[in-house]
C-alpha positions in Angstrom: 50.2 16.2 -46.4 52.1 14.1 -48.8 54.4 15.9 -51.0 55.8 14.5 -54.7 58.0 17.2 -56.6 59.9 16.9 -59.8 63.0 18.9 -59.5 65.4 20.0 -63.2 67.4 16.9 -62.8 64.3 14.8 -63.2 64.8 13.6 -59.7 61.4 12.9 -57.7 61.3 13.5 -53.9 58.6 12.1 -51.4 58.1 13.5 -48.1 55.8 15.6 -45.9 55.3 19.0 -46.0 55.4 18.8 -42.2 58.3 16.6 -42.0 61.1 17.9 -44.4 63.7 15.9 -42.2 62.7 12.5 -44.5 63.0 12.3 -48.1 62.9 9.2 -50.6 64.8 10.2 -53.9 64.0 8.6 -57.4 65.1 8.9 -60.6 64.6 7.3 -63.6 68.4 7.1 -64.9 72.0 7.7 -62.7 72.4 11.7 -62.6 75.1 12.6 -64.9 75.8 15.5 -64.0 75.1 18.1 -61.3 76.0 21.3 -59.5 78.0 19.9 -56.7 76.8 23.0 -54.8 73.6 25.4 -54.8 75.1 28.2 -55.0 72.4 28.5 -58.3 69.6 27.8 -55.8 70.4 29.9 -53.6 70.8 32.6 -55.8 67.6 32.0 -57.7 66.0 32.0 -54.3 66.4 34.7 -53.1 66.5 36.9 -56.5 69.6 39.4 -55.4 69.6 39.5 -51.9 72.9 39.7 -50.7 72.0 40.0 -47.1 70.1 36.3 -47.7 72.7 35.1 -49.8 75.1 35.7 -46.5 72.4 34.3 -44.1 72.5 31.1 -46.1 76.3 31.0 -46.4 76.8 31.4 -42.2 74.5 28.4 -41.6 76.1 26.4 -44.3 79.6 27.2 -42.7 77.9 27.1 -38.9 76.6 23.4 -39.6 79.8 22.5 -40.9 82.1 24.2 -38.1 79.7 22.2 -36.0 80.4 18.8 -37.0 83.8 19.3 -38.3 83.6 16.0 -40.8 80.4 14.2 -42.5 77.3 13.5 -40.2 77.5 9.7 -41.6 79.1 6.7 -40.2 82.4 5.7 -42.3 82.2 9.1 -44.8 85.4 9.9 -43.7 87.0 11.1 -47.1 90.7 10.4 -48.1 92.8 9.0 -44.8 95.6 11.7 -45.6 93.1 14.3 -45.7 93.8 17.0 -42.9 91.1 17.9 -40.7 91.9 21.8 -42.0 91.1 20.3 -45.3 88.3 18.3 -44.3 86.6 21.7 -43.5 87.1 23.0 -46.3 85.5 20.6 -48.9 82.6 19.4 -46.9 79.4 20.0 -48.3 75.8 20.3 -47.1 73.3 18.6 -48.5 69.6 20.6 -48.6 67.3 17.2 -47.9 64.4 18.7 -49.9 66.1 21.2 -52.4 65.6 25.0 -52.5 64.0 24.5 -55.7 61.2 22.3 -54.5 60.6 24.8 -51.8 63.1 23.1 -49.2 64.0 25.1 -45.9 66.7 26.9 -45.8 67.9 25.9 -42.5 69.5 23.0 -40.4 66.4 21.2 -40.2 66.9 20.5 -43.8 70.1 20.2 -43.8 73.0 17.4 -43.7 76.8 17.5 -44.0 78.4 15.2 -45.8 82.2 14.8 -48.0 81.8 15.4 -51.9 81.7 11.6 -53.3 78.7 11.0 -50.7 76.9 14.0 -51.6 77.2 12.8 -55.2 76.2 9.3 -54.8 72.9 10.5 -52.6 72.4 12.7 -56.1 72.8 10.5 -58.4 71.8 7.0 -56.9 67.9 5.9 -57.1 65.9 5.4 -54.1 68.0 8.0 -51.6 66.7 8.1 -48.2 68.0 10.8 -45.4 66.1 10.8 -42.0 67.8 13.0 -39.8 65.1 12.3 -37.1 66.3 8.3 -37.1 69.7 9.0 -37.6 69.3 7.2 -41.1 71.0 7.7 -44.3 70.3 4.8 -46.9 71.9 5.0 -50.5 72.2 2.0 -52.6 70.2 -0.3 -50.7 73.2 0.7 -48.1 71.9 1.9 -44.6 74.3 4.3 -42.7 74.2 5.8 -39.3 73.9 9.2 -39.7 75.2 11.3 -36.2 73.1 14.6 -35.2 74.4 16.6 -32.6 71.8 18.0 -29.9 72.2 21.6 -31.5 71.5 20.2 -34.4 68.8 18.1 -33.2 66.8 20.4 -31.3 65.6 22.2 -35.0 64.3 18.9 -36.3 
């Protein structure tokens, strides 16, 4: 079943309610501005739940731990960043967003360093296929790695 939902951004995302692991992003304009994590999502989720809330949190942190840098080829942030730092300001991406009914686990999820997550926000045409190991933004493909762990929940 073919899925198209219209997030608050404006932002339209393709994919299959069967396969969540493949998006195409488009949007009208560049983004301008957005929450650069989903923390708001998560909390609008799952409406007070702290024990949810902290669910969400451990995978986020687990899926990071995990990979210890961004899934994608050559997203290595700043060369004098150290791997202790790296850690910290990795970000994961939800694929389909909370607010369009995304899963909250790794199977929708990618990690990836702040300035990529913001590009795959705010460029047109976005394309993450965690499946194909596929992360296109800007007409750019990249190789995107996904660990067997990780791989097995897809």
């Amino acid at each position: 079943m073919a899925l198209e939902m219209q997030g608050r951004s404006g932002l339209v995302t393709q994919g299959t309610a069967a396969d969540t692991s493949t998006t195409r992003t488009t949007c009208p304009t560049l983004e301008t501005s957005w929450e650069p994590n989903d923390e708001g999502e998560v909390r609008t989720r799952y409406a007070g739940d702290a024990t949810a809330q902290q669910r969400h949190r451990a995978s986020v942190e687990s899926l990071k731990q995990l990979y210890g840098r961004s899934q994608v080829a050559g997203d290595h942030g700043l060369n004098s960043m150290s791997q202790e730092v790296m850690k910290r300001v990795l970000e994961v991406h939800h694929i389909v967003p909370l607010s369009q009914g995304g899963a909250d686990d790794w199977s929708n999820m990618i990690v990836l360093t702040p300035t990529l997550h913001a590009l795959v926000h705010a460029i047109p045409g976005s394309i993450i296929h965690l499946k194909a190991g596929v992360l296109e933004v800007a007409g750019v493909r990249l190789a995107v790695e996904v660990h067997p762990e990780h791989r097995r929940l897809l």
